[in-house]
N, C-alpha and C positions, 0 to 999 in steps of 0.2 A: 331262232335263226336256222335257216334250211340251206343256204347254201354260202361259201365265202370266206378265202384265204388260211352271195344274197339273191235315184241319183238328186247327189245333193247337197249345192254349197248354199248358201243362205240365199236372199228374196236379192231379184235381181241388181238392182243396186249394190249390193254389197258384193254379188260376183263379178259384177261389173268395173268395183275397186281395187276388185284380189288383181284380175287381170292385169291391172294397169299398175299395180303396187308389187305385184310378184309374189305375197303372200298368200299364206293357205287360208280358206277360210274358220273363223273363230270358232274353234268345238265350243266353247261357252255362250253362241246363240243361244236366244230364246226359241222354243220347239216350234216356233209357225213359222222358221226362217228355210222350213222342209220347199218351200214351194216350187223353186226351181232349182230341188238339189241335182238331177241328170247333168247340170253342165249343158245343156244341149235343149233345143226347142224341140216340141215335139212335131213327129212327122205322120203322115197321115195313113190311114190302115193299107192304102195302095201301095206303099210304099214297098221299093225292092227290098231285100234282106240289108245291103249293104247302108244303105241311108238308115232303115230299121234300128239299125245295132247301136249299143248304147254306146258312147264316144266322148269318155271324160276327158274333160277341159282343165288345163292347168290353174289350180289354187285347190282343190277340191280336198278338203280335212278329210281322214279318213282311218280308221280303225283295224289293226289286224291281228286277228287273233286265230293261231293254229293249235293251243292246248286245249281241249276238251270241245264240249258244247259250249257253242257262241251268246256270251253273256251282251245281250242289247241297251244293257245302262249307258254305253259312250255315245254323246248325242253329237252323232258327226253325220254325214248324207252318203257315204260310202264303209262295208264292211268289205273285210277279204280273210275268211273264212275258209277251213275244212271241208272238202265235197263230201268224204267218207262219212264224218265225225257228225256231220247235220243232215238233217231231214227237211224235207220240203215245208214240213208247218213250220222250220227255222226258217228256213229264207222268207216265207208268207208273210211269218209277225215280220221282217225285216222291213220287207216291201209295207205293210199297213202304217207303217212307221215312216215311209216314205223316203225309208234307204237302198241305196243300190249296192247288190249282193255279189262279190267274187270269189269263184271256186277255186279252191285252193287245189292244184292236182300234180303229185312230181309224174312228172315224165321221161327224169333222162336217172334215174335210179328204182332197183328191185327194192320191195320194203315188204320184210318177214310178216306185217302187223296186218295187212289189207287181206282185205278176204276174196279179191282175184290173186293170191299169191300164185298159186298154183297153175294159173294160165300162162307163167313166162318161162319157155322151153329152156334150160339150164345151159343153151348157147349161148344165149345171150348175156347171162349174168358174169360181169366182170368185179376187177377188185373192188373191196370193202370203200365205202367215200367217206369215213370215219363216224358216220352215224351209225348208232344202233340197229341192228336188223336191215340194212340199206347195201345195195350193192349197185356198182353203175351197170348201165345199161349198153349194148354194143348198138348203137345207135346210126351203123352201117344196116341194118340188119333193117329195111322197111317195113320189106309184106311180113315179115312177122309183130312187128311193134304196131304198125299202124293197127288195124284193127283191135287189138289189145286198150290203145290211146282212141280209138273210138270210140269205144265202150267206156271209158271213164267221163269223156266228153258227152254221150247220153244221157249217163248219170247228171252232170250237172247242167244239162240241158233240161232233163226232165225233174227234175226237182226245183226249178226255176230262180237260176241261177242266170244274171245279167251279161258274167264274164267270167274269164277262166285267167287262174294265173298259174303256169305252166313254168315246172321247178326244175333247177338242173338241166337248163341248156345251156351250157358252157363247159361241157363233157371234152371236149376237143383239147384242152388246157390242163386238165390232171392225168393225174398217173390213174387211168381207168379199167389198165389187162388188155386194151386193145390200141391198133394204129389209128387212132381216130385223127380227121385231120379238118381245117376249118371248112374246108370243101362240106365236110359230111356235116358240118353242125350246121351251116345255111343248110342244106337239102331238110335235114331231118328237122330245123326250127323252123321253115316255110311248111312242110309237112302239118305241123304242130296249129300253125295261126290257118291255114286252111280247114283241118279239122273244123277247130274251132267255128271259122266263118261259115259255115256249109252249116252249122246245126244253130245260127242266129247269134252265138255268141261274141262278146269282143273278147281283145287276148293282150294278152301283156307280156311286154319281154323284162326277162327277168336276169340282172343284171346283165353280163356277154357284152359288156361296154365294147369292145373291138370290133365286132360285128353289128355295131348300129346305124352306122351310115350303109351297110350292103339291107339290113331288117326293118329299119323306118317304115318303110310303106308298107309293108306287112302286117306290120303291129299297131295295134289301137290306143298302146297307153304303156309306160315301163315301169318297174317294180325297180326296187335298188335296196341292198345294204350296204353300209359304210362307206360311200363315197367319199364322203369330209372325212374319215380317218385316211386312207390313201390319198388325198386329193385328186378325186375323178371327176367332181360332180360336174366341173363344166364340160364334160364328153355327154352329159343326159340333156342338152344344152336343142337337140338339135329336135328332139321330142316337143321341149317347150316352146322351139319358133314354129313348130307342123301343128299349135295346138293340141297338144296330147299331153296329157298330165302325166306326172311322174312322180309316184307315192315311193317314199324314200322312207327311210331307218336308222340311225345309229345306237349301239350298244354302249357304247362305254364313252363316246366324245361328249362333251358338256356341252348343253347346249347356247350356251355363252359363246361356245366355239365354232360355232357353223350354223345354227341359225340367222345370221345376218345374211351369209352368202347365198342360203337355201334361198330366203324371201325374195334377195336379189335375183338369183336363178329362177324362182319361179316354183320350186319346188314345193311339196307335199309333203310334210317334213316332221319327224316328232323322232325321240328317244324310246326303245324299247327295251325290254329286257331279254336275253335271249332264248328261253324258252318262251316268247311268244306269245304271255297270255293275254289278263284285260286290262293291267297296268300301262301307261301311257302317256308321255310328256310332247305336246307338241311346240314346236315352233309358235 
């Protein structure tokens, strides 16, 4: 878990069921259900950027793993993944496998471990977000951050990466060293899904449940932990009527306990454990 108190569903017919059932599709397919896992028909090489971009559709199973190098044993059509921690032949064998790959990148926290540590001017580093080596980010601060968040967006642009999911925007809500205000976390999370859309990628907003009706249209897909433990998940509600999937998490809720409403909802839904690895219970 990184933040929080947080292409390919099976052969058409069966996406065709999740849609209409609100279920995620079955990681226990058979491997040649890869065929139409994008969620999306494909468009043709004229195609502008914005049609281009890949644009997951709700029910989509899907795998997330931020400890180590990305283990490819879970046979789902979506991974979401480490930028730093993989290499381009990871995302490759992903795509040969006929999964769609998302880069994992914080944007609104300093992290001691990354090797641009030393490109973020000590202005900007605000209090500790109770992770290790991580400190927020003063996310007032554009022209100094944006090019910094370009440069990590290149990286998983150039290592061929489908999508980016973008950690720690919801800086506006903690105690971060700075006046942050919701003003500034729309600027700088429109900032964020622009990057993104300028270098081909899709972007996900990652939880900032309060700020989804002003970010909807900005974003291509959302990310969520623990909804079912607080009761939010019908606030992810507005993602699933706009077509846009919404890969969800819980840690410690049983899934006796919220996968009925996930399926209802529409949601992408599975139990993780919270560091993140390749273990994984879905809906």
């Amino acid at each position: 878990m990184r933040n929080t108190a947080l292409a390919h569903a099976a052969l058409l017919g069966a996406l065709a069921a999740s849609a209409l059932t609100g279920c995620s599709v079955d990681p226990e397919r058979p491997a040649d259900a890869h065929a139409t896992a994008s969620g999306t028909t494909r468009t043709p090489t004229s195609a502008s950027p914005a049609e281009a971009r890949w644009k997951p559709r709700p029910g989509l199973a899907w795998q997330w793993q931020l400890d180590g190098k990305v283990d490819p044993s879970a046979d789902v059509p979506v991974y979401d993944i480490d930028g730093f921690e993989n290499s381009a032949a990871d995302v490759a064998r992903l795509h040969r496998d006929g999964r769609k790959v998302i880069c994992y990148v914080n944007v609104g926290a300093w992290e001691d471990f990354r090797p641009d540590k030393d490109a973020f001017p000590r202005s900007v580093l605000g209090e500790p977000n109770g992770w290790a080596g991580e400190r927020w980010l003063d996310i007032r601060q554009i022209a100094v951050l944006r090019p910094l968040m370009e440069r990590r967006f290149d990286m998983c642009r150039d290592k061929g990466f489908d999508a980016v999911e973008p950690d720690l925007v919801e800086g506006y809500g903690n105690d971060t060293g700075f006046p942050l205000t919701a003003r500034d976390q729309l600027r700088y999370n429109r900032m964020i899904a622009d990057i993104a859309h300028e270098r081909g990628l899709s972007v996900g907003l990652k939880n900032d449940l309060p700020q989804i009706p002003q970010l909807l249209a900005d974003f291509d897909f959302a990310v969520n932990e623990e909804c079912a433990q607080y009761d939010e998940c019908a606030r992810l509600s507005p993602f699933i009527a706009a077509g846009k999937a919404v890969f969800h998490v819980e840690y410690t809720e049983p899934r006796s306990g919220f996968c009925p409403v996930s399926r209802r909802l529409g949601l992408s839904s599975m139990v993780k454990q919270p560091e993140l690895g390749v273990w994984r219970k879905p809906c």
